[in-house]
MIDOSE-1310 file (N, C-alpha, C; in nm, 2 decimals, decimal comma, always signed):
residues 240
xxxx	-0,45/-0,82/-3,93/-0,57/-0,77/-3,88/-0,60/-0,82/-3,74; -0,57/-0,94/-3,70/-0,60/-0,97/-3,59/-0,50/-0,91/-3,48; -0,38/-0,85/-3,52/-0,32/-0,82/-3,45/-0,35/-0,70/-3,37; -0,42/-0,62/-3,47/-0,44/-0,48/-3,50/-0,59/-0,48/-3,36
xxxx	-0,66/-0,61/-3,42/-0,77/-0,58/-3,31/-0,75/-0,63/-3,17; -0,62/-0,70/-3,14/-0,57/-0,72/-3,00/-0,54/-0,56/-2,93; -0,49/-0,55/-3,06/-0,42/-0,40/-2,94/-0,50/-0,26/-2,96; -0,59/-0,30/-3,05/-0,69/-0,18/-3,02/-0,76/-0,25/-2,90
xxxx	-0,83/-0,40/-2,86/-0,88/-0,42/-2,74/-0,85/-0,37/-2,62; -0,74/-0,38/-2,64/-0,60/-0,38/-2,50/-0,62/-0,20/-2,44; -0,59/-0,15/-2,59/-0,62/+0,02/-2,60/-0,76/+0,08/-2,50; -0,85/+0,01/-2,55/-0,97/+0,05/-2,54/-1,00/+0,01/-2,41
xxxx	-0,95/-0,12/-2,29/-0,97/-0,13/-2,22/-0,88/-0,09/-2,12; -0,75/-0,05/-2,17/-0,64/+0,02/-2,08/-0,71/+0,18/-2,03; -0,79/+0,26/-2,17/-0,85/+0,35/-2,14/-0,96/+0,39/-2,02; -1,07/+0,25/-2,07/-1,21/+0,22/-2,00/-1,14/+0,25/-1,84
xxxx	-1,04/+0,13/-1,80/-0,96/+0,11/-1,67/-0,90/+0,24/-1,64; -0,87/+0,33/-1,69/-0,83/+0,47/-1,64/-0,94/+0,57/-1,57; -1,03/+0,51/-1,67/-1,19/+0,65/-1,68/-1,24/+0,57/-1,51; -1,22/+0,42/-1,51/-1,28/+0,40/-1,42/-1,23/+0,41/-1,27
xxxx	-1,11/+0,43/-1,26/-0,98/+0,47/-1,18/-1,02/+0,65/-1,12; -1,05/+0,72/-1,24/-1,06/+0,85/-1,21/-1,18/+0,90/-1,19; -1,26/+0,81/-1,20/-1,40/+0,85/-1,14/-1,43/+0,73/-1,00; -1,33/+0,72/-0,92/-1,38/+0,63/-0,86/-1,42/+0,65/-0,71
xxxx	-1,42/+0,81/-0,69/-1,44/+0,85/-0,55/-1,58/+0,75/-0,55; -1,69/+0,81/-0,64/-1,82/+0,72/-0,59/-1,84/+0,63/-0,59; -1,80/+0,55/-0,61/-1,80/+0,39/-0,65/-1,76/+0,38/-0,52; -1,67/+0,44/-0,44/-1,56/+0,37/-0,32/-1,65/+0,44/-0,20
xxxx	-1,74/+0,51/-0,20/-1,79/+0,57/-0,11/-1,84/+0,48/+0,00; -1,90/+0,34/-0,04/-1,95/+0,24/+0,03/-1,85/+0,15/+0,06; -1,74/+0,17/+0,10/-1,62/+0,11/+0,14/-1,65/+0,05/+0,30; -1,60/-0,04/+0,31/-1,61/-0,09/+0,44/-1,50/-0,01/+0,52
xxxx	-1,38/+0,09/+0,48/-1,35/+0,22/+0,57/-1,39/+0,33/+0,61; -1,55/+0,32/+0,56/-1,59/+0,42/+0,59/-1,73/+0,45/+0,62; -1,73/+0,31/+0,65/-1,89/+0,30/+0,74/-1,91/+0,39/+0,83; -1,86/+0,38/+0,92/-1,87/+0,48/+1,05/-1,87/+0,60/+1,04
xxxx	-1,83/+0,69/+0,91/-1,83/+0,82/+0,92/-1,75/+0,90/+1,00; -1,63/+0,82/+1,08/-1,56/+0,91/+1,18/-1,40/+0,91/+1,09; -1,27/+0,96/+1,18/-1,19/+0,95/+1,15/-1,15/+0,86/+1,18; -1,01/+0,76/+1,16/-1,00/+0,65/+1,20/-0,84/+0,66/+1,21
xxxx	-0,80/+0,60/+1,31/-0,64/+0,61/+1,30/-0,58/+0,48/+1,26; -0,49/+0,51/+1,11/-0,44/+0,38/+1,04/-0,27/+0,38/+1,08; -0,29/+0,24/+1,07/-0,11/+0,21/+1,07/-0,07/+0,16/+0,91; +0,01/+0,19/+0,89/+0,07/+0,12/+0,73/+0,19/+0,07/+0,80
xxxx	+0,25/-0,08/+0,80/+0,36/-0,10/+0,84/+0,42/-0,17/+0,68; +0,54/-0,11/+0,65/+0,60/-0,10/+0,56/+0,78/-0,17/+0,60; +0,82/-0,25/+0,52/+0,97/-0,33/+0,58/+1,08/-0,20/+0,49; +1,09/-0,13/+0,41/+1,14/-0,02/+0,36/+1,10/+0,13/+0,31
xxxx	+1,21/+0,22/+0,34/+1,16/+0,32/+0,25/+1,13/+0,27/+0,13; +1,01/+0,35/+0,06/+0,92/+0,35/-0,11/+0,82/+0,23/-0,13; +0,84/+0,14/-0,02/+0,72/+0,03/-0,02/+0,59/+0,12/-0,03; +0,60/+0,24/+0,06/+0,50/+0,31/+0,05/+0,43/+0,33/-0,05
xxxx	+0,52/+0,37/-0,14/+0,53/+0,40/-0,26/+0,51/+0,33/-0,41; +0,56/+0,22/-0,38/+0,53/+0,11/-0,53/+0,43/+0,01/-0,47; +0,39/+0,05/-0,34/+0,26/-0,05/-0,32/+0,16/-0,08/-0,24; +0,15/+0,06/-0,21/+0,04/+0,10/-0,10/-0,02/+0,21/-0,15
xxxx	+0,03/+0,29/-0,24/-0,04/+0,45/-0,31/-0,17/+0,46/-0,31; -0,26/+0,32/-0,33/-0,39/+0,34/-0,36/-0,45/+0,36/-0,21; -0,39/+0,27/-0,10/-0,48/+0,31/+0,00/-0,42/+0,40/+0,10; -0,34/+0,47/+0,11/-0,28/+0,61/+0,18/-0,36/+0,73/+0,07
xxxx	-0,38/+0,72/-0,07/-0,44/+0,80/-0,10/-0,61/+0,79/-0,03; -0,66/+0,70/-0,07/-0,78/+0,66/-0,03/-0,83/+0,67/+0,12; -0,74/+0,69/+0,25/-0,72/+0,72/+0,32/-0,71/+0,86/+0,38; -0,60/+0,91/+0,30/-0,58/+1,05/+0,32/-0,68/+1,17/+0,26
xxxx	-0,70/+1,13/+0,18/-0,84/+1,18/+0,06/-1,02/+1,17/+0,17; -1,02/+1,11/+0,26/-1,14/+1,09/+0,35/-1,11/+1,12/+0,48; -0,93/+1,23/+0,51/-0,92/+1,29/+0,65/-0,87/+1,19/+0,76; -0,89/+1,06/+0,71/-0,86/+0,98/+0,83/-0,69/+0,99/+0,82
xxxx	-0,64/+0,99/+1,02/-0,48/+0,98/+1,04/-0,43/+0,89/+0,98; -0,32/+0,85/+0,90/-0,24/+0,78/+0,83/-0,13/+0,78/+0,92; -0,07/+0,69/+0,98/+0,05/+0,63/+1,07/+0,15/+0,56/+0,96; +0,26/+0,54/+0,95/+0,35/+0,45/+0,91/+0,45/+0,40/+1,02
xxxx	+0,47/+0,29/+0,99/+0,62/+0,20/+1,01/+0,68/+0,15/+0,95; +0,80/+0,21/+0,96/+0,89/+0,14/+0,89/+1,00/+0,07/+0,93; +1,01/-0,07/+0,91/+1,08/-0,11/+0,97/+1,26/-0,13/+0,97; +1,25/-0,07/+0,86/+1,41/-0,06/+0,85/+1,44/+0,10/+0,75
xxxx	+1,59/+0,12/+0,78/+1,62/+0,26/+0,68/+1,66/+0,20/+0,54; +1,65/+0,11/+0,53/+1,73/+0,05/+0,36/+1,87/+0,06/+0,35; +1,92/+0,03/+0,42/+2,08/+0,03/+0,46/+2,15/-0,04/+0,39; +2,10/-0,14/+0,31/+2,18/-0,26/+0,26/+2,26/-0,19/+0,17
xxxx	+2,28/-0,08/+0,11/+2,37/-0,02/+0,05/+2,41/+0,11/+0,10; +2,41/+0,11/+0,22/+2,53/+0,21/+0,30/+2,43/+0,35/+0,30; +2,29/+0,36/+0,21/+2,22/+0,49/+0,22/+2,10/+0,47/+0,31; +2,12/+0,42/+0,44/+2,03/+0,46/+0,54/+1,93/+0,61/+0,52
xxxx	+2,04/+0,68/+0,54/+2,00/+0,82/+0,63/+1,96/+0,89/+0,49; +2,00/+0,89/+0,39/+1,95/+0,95/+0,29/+1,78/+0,85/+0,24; +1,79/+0,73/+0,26/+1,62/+0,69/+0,19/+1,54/+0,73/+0,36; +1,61/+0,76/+0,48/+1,53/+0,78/+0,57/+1,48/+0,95/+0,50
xxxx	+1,57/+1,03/+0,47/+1,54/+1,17/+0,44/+1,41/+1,13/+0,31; +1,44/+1,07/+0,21/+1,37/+1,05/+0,14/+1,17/+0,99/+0,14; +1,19/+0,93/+0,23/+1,04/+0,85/+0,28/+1,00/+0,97/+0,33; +1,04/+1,06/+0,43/+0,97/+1,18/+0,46/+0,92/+1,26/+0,35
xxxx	+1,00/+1,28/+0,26/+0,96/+1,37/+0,16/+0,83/+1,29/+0,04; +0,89/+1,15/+0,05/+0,75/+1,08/-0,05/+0,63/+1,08/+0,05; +0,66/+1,11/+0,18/+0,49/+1,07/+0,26/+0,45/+1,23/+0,24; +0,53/+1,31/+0,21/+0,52/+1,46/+0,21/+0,39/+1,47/+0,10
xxxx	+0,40/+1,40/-0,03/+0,36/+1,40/-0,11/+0,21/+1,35/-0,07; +0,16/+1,25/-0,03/+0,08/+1,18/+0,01/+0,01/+1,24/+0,15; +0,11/+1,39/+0,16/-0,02/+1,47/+0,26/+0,00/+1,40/+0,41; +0,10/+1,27/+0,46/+0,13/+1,23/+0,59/+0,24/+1,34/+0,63
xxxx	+0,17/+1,35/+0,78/+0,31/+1,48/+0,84/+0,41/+1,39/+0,83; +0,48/+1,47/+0,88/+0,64/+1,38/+0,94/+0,67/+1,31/+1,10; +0,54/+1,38/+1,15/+0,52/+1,30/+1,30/+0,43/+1,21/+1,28; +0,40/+1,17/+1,19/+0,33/+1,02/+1,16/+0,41/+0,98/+1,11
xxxx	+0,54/+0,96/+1,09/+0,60/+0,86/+1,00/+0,73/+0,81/+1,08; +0,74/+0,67/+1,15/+0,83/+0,61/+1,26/+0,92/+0,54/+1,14; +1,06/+0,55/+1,18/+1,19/+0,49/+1,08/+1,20/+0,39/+1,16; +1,24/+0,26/+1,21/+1,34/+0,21/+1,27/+1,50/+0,20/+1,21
xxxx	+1,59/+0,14/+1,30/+1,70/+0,16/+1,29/+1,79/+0,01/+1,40; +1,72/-0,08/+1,37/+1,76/-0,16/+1,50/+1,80/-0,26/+1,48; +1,91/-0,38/+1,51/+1,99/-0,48/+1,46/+1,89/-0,55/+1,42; +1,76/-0,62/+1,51/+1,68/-0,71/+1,40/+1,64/-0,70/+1,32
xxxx	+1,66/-0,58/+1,27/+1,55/-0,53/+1,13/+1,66/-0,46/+1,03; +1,78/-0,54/+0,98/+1,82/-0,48/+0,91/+1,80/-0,50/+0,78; +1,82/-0,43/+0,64/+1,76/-0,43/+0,51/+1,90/-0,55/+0,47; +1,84/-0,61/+0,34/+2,00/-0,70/+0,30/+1,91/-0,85/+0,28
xxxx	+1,95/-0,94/+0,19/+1,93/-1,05/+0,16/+1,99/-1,14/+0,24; +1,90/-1,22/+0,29/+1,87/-1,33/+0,39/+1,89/-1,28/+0,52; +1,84/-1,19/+0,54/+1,86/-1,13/+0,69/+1,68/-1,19/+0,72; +1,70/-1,27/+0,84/+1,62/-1,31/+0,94/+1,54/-1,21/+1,00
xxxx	+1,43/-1,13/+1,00/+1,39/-1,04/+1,13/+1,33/-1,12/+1,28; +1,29/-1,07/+1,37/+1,21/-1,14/+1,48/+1,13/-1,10/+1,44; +1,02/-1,19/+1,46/+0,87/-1,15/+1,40/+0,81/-1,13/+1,56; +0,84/-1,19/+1,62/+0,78/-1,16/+1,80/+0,86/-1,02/+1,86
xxxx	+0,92/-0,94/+1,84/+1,02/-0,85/+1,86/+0,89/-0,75/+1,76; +0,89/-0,78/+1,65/+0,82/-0,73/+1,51/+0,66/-0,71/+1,60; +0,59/-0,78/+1,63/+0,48/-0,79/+1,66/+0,45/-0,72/+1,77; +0,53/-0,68/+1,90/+0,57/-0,66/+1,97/+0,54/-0,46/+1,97
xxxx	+0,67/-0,43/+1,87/+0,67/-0,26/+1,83/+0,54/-0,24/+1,74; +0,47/-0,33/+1,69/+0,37/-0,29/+1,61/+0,26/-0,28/+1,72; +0,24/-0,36/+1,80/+0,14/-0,35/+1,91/+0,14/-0,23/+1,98; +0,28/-0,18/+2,02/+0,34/-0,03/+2,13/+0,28/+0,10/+2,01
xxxx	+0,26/+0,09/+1,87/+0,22/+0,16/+1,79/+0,04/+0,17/+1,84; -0,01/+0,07/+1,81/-0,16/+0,06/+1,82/-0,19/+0,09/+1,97; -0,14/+0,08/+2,06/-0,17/+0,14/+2,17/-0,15/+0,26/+2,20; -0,02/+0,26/+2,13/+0,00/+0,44/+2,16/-0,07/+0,54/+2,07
xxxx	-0,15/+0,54/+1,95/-0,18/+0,60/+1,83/-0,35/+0,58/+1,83; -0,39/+0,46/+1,92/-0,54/+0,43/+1,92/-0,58/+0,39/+1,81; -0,48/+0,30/+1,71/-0,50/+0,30/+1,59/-0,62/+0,14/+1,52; -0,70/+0,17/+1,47/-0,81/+0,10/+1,44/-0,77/+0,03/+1,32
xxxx	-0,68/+0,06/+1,24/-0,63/-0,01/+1,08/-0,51/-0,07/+1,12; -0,48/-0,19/+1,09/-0,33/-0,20/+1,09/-0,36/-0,27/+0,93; -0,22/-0,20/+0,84/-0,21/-0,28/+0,71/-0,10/-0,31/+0,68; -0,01/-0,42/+0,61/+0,09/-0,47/+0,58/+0,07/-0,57/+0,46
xxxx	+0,20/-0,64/+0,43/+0,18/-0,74/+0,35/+0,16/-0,83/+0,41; +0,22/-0,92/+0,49/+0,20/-1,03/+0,57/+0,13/-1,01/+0,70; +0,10/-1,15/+0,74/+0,01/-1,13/+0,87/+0,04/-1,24/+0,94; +0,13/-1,28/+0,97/+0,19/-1,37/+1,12/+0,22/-1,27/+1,24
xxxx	+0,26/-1,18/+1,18/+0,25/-1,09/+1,27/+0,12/-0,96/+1,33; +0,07/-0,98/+1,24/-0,06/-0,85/+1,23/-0,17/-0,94/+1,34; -0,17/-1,05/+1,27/-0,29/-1,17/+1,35/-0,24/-1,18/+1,53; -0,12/-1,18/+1,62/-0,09/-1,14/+1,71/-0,14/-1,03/+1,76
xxxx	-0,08/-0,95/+1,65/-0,13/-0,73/+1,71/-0,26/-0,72/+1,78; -0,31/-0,76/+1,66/-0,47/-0,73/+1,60/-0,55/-0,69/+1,78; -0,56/-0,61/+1,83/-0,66/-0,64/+2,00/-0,79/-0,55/+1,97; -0,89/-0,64/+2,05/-1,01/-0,53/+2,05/-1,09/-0,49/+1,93
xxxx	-1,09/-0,36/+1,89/-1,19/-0,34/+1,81/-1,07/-0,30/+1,64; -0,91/-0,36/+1,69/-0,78/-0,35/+1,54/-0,88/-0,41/+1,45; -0,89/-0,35/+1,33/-0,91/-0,40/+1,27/-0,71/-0,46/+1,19; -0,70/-0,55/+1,07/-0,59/-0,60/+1,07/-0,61/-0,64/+0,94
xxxx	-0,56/-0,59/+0,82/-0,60/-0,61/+0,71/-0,42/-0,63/+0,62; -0,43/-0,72/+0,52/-0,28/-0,78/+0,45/-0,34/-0,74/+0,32; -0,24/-0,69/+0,25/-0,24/-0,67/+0,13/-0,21/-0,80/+0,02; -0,30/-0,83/-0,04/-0,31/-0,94/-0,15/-0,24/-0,96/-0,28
xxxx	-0,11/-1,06/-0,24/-0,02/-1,04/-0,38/-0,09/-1,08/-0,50; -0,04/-1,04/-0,58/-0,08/-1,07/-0,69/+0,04/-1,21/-0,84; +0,01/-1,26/-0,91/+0,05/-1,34/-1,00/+0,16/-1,22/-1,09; +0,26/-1,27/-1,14/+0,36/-1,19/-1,23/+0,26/-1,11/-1,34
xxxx	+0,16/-1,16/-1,43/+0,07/-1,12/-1,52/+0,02/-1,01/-1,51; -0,09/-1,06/-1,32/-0,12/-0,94/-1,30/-0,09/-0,81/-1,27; +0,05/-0,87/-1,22/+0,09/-0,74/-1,10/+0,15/-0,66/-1,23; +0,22/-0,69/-1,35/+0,24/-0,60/-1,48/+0,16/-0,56/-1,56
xxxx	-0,03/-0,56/-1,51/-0,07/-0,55/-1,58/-0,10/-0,36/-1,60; -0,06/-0,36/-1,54/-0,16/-0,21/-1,52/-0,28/-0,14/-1,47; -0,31/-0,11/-1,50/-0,50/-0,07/-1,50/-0,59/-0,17/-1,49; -0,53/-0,26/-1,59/-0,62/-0,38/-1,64/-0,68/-0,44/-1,50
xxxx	-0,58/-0,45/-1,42/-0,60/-0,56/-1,32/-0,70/-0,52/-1,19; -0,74/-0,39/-1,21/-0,88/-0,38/-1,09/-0,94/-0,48/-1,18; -1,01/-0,46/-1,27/-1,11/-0,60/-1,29/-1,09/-0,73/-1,25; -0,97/-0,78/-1,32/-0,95/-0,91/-1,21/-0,94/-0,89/-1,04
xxxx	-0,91/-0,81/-1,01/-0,90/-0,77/-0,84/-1,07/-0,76/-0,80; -1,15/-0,69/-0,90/-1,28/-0,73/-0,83/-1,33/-0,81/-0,82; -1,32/-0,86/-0,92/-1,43/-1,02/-0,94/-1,35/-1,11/-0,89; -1,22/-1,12/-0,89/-1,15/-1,23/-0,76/-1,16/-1,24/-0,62
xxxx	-1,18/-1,11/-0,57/-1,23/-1,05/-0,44/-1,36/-1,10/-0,45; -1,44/-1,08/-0,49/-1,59/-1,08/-0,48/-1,61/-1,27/-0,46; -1,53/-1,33/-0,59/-1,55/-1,48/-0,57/-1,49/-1,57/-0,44; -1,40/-1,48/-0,39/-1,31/-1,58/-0,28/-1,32/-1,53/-0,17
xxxx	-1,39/-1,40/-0,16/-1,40/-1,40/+0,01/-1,48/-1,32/+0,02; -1,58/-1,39/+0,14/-1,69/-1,37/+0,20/-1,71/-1,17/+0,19; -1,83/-1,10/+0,17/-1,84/-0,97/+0,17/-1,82/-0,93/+0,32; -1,72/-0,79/+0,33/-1,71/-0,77/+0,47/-1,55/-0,82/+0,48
xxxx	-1,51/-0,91/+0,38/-1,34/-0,93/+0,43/-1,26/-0,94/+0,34; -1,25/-0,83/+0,22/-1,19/-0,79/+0,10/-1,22/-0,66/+0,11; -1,14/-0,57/+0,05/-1,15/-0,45/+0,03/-1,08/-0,38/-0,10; -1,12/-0,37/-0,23/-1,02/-0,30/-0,34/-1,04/-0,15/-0,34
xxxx	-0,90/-0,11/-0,33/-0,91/+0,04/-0,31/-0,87/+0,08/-0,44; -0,91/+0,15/-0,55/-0,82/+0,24/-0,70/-0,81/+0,38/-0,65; -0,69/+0,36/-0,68/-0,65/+0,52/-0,68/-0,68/+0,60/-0,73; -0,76/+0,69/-0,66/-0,79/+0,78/-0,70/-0,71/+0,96/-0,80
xxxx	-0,61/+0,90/-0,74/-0,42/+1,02/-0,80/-0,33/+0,92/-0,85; -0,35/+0,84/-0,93/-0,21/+0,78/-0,99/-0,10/+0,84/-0,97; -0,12/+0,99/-0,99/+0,00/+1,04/-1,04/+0,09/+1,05/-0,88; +0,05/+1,08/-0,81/+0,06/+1,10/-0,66/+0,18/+0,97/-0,66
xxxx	+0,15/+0,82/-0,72/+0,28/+0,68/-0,70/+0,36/+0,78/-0,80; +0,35/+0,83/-0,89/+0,51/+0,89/-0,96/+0,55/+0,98/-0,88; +0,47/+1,06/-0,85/+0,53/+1,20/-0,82/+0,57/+1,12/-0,68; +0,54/+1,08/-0,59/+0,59/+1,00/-0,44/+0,74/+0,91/-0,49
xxxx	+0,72/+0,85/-0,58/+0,83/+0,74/-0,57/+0,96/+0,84/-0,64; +0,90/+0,91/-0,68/+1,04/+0,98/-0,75/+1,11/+1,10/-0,67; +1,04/+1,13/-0,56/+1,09/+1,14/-0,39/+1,21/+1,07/-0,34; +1,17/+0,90/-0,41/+1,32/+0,85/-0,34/+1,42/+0,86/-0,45
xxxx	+1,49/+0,91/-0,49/+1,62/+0,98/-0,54/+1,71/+0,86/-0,56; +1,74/+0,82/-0,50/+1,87/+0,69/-0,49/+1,79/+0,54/-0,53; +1,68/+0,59/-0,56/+1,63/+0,46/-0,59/+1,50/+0,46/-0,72; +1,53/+0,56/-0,78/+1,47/+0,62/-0,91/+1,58/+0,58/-1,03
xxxx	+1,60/+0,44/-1,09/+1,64/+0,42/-1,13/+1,52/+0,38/-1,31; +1,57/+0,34/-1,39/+1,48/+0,35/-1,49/+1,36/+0,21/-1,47; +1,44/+0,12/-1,41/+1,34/-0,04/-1,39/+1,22/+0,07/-1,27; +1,24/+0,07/-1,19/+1,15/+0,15/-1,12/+1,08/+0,25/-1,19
xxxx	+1,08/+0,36/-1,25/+0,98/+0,40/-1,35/+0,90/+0,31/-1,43; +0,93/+0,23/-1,46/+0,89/+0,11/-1,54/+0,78/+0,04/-1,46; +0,82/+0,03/-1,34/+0,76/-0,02/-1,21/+0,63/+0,01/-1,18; +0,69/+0,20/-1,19/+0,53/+0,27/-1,08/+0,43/+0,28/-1,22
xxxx	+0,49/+0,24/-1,32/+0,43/+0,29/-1,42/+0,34/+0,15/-1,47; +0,36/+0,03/-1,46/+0,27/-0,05/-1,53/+0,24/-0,19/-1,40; +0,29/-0,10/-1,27/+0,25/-0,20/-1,20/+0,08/-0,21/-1,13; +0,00/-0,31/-1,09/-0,12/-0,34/-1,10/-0,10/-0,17/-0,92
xxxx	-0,04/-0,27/-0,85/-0,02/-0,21/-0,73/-0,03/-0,07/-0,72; +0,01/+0,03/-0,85/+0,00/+0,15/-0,85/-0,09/+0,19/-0,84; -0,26/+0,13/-0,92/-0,35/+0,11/-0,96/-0,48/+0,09/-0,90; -0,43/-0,02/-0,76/-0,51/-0,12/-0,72/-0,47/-0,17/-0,59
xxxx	-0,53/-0,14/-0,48/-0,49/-0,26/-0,38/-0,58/-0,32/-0,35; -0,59/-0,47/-0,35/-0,70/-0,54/-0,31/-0,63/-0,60/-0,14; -0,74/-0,55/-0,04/-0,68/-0,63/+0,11/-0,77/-0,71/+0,16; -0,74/-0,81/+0,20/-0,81/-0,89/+0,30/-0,77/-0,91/+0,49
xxxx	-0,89/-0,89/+0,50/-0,89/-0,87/+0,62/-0,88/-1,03/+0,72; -0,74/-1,01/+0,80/-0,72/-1,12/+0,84/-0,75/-1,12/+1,00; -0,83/-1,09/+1,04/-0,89/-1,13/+1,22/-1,02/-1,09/+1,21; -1,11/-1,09/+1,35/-1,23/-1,10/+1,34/-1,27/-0,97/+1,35
């Protein structure tokens, strides 16, 4: 019996976490991206094709869903197994999905930035093309995972926001894990320098990730499917 009422819990709040996922245009309306009521031009800098995809979905939807330009960079084609040009073909077609044209979406292709285990990139080289982005695009969002390099970019009125990893627990939790993403947010940093975005289209990370073809393997279904990221992005904003 006790077993029985764990995983009816689990049930019942896997559910609750969906209902609240798909009703969440209102809840997000008071977002700190959309104070100003204008459009706003974002950068997503991404180190591969499908990063988009297994871990940005919530806020390119949330983005794209309120009109504002969505920018990418990517900093490499995913080469490390000889399919460059095909995951380059492929990221067009998943941003396809996500409603970014294909002239918002920059590939690199360049010796410091190649895909592969223990490859070194320049981060000053890195910080560098991310800056020639924000000047040339007027872009007011920059978002990534890391920020040694975003904290450089950042000029003026950038805003410069890092996506917030999460613990192995969480990040497999699913749905579950906006709750812990809010009230963790809420407790650890000041209001004004967190942001959790839920996806509004779940389905938009399957139907996007299954875009990339050569990398639709069954652990990746598994992936878009029980990971928090699908779900949730919680960012902190790293400059002033």
């Amino acid at each position: 019996m006790a077993w029985l009422s764990i995983i009816v819990s689990v049930g019942v709040t896997w559910v609750a976490s969906l209902y609240k996922i798909l009703n969440s245009s209102r809840s997000q309306s008071n977002s700190v991206f959309s104070r100003t009521g204008d459009k706003r031009n974002v950068l997503l800098v991404i180190a591969h094709p499908d990063d988009e995809s297994m871990f940005f979905s919530p806020t390119i939807n949330y983005m794209t869903s309120r009109a504002h330009n969505v920018f990418i960079l990517c900093m490499s084609t995913g080469n490390a197994d000889g399919m460059g040009n095909i995951r380059k073909d492929e990221l067009y077609r998943a941003c396809a999905v996500f409603k970014v044209p294909p002239e918002h979406v920059k590939i690199l292709d360049q010796v410091d930035f190649q895909d592969g285990f223990g490859k070194v990139w320049n981060h000053n080289l890195l910080a560098k093309i991310v800056e020639e982005e924000v000047i040339t695009h007027a872009i007011d969002l920059v978002r990534s995972f890391v920020n040694n390099f975003l904290t450089e970019t950042s000029r003026g009125n950038t805003e410069a926001w890092e996506l917030i990893s999460t613990n192995i627990f969480r990040k497999y939790s699913g749905p579950l894990d906006i709750w812990l993403s809010i009230l963790s947010s809420a407790m650890h940093y000041p209001r004004g320098k967190f942001q959790c975005l839920l996806n509004e289209h779940p389905g938009k990370s399957f139907l996007a990730m299954s875009e990339h073809r050569s990398q639709w393997v069954w652990f990746r279904k598994l992936f878009v499917s029980f990971s928090s990221y699908s779900y949730v992005n919680t960012l902190r904003r790293i400059n002033n």
